[in-house]
PASEBA-1860 file (N, C-alpha, C; in nm, 3 decimals):
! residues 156
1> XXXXXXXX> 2.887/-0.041/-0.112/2.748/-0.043/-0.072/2.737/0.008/0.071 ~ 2.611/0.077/0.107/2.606/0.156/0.215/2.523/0.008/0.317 ~ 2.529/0.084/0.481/2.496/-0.059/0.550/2.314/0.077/0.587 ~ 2.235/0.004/0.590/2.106/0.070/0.603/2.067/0.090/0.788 ~ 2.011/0.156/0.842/2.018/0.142/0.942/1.964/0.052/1.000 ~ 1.991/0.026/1.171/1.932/-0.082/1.210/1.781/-0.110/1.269 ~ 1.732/0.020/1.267/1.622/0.035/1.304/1.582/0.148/1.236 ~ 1.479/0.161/1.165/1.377/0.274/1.090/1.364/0.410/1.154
9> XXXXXXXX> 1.348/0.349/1.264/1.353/0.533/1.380/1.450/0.576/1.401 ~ 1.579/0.452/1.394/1.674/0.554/1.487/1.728/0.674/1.355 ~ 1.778/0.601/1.201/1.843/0.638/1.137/1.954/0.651/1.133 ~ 2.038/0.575/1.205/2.137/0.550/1.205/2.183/0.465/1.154 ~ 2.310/0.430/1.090/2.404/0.376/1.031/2.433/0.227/1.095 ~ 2.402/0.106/1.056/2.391/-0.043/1.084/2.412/-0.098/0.974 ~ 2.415/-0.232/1.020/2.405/-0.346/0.957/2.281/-0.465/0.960 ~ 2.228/-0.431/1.014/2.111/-0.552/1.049/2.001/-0.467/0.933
17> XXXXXXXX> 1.935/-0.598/0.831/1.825/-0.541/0.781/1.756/-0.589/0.790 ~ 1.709/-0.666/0.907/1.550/-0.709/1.005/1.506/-0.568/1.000 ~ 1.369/-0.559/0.974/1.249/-0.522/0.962/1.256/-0.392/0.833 ~ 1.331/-0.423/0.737/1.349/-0.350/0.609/1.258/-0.404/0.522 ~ 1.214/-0.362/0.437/1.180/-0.450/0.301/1.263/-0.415/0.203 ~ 1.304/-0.485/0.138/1.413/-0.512/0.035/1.368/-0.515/-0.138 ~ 1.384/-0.447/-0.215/1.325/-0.428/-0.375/1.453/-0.479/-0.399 ~ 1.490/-0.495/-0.504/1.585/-0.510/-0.603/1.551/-0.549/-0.752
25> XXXXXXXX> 1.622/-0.480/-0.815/1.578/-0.471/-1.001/1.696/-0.504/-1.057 ~ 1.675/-0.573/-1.141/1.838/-0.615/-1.221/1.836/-0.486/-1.360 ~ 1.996/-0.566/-1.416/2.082/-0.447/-1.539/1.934/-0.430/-1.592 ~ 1.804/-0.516/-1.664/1.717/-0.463/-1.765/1.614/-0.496/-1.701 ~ 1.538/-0.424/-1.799/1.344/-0.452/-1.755/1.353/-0.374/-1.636 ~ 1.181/-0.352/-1.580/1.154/-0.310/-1.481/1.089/-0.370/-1.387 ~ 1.108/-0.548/-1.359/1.067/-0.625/-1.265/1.154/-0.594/-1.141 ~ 1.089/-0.611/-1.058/1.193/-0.580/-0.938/1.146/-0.659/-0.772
33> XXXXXXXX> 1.230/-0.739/-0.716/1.212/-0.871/-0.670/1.165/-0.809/-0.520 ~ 1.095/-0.801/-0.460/1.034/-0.793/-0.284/1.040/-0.855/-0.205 ~ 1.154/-0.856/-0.062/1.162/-0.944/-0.002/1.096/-0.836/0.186 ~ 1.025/-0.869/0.155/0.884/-0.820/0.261/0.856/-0.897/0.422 ~ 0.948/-0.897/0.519/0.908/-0.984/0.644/0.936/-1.118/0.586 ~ 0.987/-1.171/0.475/1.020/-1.326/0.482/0.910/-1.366/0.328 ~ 0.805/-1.247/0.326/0.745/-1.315/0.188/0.807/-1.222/0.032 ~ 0.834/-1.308/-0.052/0.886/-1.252/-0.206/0.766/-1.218/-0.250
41> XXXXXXXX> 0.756/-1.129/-0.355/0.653/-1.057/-0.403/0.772/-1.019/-0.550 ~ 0.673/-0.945/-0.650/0.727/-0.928/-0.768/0.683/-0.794/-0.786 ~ 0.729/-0.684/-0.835/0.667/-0.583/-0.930/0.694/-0.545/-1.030 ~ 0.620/-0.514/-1.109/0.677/-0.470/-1.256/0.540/-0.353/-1.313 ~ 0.558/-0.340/-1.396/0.514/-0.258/-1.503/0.447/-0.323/-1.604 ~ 0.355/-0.304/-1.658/0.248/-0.380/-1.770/0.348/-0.335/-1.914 ~ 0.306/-0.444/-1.961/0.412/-0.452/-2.098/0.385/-0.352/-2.168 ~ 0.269/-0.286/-2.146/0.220/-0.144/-2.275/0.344/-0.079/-2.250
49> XXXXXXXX> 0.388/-0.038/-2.130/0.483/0.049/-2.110/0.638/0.005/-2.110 ~ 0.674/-0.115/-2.133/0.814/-0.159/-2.133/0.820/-0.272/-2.018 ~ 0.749/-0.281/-1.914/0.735/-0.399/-1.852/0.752/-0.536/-1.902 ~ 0.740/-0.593/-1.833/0.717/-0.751/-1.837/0.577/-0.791/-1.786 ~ 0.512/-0.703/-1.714/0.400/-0.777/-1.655/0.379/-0.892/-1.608 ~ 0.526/-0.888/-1.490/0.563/-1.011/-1.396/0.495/-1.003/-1.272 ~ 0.401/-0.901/-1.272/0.370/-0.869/-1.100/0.282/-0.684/-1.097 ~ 0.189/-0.656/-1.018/0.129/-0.578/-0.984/0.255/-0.437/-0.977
57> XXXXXXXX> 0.189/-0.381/-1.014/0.284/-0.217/-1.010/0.298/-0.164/-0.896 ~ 0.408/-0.049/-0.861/0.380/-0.028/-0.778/0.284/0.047/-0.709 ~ 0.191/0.116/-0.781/0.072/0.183/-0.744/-0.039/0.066/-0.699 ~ -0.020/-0.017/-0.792/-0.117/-0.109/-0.733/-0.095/-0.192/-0.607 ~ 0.012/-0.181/-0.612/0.094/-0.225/-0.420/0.001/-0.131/-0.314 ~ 0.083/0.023/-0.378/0.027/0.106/-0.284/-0.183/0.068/-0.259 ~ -0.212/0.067/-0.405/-0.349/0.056/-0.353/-0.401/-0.039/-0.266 ~ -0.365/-0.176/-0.300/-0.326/-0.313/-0.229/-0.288/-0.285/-0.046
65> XXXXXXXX> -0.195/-0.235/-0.027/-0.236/-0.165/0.117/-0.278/-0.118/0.177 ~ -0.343/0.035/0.131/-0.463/0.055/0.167/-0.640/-0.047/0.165 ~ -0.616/-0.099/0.066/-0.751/-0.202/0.113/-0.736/-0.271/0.169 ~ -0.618/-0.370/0.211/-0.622/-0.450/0.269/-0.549/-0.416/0.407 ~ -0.551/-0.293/0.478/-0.543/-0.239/0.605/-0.743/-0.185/0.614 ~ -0.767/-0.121/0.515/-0.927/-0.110/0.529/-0.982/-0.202/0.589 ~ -0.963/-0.344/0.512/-1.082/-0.451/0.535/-1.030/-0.532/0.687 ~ -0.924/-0.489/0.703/-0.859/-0.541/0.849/-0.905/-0.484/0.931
73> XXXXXXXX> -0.947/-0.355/0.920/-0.960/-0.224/1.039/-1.115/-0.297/1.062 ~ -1.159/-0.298/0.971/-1.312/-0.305/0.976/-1.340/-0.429/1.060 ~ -1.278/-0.547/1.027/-1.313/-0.694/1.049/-1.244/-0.704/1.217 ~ -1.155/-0.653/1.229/-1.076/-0.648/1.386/-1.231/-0.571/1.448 ~ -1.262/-0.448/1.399/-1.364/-0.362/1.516/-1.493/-0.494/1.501 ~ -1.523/-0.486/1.397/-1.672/-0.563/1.410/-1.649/-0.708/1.485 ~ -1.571/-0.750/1.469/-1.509/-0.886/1.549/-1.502/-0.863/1.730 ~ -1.439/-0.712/1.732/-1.430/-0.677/1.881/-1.559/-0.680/1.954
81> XXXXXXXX> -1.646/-0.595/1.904/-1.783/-0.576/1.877/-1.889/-0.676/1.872 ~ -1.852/-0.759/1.785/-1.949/-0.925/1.815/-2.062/-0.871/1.692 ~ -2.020/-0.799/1.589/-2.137/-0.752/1.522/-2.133/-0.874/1.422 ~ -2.246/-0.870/1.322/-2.249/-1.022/1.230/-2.198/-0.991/1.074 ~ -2.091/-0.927/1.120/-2.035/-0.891/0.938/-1.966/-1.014/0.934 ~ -1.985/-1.054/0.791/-1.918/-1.191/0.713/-1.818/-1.171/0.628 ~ -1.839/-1.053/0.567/-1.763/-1.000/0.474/-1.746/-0.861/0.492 ~ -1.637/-0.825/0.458/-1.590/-0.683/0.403/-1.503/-0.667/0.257
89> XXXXXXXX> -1.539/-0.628/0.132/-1.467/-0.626/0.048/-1.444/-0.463/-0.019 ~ -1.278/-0.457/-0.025/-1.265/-0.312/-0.038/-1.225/-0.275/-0.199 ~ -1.260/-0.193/-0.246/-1.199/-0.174/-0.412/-1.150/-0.052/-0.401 ~ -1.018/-0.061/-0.449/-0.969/0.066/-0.535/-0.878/0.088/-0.630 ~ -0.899/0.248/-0.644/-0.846/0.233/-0.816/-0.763/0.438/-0.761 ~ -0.679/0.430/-0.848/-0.578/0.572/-0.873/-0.657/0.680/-1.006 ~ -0.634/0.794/-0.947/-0.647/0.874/-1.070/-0.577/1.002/-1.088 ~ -0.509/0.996/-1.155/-0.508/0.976/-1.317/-0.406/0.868/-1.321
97> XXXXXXXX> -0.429/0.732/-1.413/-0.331/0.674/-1.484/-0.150/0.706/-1.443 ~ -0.115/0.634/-1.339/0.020/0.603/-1.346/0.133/0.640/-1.435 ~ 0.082/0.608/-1.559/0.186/0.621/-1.662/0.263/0.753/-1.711 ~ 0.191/0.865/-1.679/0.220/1.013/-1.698/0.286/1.046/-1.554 ~ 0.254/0.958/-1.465/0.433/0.976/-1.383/0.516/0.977/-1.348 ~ 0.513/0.822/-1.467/0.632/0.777/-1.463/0.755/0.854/-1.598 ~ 0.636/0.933/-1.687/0.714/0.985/-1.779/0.743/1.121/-1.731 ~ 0.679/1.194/-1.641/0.717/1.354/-1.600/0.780/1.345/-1.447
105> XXXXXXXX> 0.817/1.253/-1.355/0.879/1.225/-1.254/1.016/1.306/-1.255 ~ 1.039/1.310/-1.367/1.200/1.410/-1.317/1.182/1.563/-1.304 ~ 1.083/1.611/-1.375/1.081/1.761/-1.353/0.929/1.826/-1.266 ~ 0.841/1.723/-1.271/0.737/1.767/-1.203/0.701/1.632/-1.087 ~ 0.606/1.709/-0.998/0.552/1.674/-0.839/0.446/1.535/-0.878 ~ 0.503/1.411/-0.911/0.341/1.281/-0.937/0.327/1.241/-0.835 ~ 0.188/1.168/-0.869/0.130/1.082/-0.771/0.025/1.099/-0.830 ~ -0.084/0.977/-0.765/-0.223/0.976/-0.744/-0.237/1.129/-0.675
113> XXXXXXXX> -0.353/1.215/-0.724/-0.409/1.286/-0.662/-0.533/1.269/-0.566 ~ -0.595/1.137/-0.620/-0.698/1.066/-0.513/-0.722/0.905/-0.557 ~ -0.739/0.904/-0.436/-0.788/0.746/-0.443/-0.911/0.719/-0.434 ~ -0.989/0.666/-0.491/-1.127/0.601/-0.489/-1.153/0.495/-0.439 ~ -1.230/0.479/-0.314/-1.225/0.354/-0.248/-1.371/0.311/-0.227 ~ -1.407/0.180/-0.255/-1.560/0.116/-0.227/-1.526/0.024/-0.140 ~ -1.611/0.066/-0.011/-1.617/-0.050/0.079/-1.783/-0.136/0.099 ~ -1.786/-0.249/0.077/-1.881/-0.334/0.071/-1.906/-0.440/0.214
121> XXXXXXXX> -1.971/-0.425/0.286/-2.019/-0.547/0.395/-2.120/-0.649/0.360 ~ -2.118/-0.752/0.399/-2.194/-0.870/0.385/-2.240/-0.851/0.536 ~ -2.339/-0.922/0.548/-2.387/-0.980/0.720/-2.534/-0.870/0.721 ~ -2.606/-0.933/0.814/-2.760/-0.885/0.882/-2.661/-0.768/0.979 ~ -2.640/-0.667/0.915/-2.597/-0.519/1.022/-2.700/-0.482/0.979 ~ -2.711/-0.412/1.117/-2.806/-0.251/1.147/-2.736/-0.114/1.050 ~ -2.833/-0.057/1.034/-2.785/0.075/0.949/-2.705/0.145/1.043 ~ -2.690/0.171/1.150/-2.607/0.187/1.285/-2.479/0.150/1.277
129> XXXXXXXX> -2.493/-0.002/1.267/-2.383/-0.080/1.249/-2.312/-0.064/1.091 ~ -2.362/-0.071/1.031/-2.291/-0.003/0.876/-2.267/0.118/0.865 ~ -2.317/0.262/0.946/-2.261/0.377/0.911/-2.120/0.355/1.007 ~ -2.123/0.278/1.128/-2.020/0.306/1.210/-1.910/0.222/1.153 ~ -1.926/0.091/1.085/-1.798/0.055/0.999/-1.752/0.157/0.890 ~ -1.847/0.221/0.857/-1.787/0.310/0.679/-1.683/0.402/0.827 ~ -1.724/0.437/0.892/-1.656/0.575/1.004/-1.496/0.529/1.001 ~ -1.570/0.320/1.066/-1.433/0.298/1.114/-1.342/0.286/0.986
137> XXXXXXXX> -1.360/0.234/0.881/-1.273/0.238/0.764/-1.182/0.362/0.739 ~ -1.246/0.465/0.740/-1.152/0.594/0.731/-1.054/0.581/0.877 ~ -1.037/0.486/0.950/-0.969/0.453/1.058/-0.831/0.370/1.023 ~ -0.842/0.336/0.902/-0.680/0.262/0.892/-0.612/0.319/0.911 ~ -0.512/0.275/0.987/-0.355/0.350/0.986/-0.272/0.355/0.847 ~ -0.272/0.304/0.728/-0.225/0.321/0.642/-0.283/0.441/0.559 ~ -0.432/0.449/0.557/-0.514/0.555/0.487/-0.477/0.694/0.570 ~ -0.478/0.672/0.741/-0.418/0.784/0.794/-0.310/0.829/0.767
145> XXXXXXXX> -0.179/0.740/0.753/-0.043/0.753/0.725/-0.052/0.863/0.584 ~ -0.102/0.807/0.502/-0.117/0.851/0.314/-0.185/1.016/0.372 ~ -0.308/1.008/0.465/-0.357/1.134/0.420/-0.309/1.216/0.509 ~ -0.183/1.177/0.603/-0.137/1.339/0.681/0.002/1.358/0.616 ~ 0.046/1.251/0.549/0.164/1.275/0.432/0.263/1.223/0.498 ~ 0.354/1.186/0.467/0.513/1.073/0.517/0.639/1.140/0.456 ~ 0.741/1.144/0.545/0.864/1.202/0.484/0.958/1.091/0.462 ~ 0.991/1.051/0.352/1.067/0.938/0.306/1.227/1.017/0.314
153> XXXX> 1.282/0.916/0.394/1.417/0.990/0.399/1.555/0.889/0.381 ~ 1.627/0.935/0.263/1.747/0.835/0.215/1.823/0.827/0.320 ~ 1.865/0.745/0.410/2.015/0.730/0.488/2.055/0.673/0.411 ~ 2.236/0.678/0.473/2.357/0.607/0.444/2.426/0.527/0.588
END
């Protein structure tokens, strides 16, 4: 087994796996165990497809981060701000269907081609104050990360 590096930037060759997140999948099935900053998490695959449907997929992870860096971005500014939002609730969904990339992944380019996102506020805001949260939402760093693209890179 290879030692992962010790820090994400440097890429270099370590032993320490503080601030990694950790998957692991056993010999069968496609559940696979998340050990995330200290919290476990589960993912799997919905049984239509061979899953177990022990836990949210991983697309739905991915979507799961983006909303919930959305509704953070939003609630940190309006909080900074002193504005009277109560709520922020974010929805989203992938398209096309997951499942056709998990079956053409070896010879062709998948992914979501877009994400669809609804952001909803609660609270007495000004129309002022609601166009400038929708602004700030396109402000997550995760939604930024996704839309200038990330180079995932294997070390040893």
């Amino acid at each position: 087994m290879t030692s992962p590096p010790t820090h994400a930037a440097d890429g270099e060759p370590g032993t320490d796996y503080a601030g990694w997140i950790v998957a692991r999948a056993g010999a069968t099935g496609f559940a696979t165990e998340l050990d995330m900053g200290g919290y476990a998490l589960v993912a799997d695959e919905p049984v239509s497809v061979g899953g177990g449907g022990a836990g949210p997929t991983p697309y739905e992870l991915l979507l799961g981060a983006v909303a919930s860096c959305t509704a953070m971005t939003v609630r940190m500014y309006a909080s900074r701000k002193q504005w009277p939002l109560e709520s922020v609730t974010v929805r989203m969904r992938d398209t096309p269907a997951h499942i056709k990339d998990c079956l053409d992944c070896e010879t062709e380019d998948v992914g979501p081609r877009r994400l669809d996102r609804v952001v909803e506020f609660e609270g007495p805001l000004s129309p002022e104050q609601h166009a400038r949260l929708l602004q700030i939402a396109d402000r997550c760093p995760v939604k930024q990360t996704l839309t200038r693209g990330v180079e995932i890179r294997t070390v040893e």
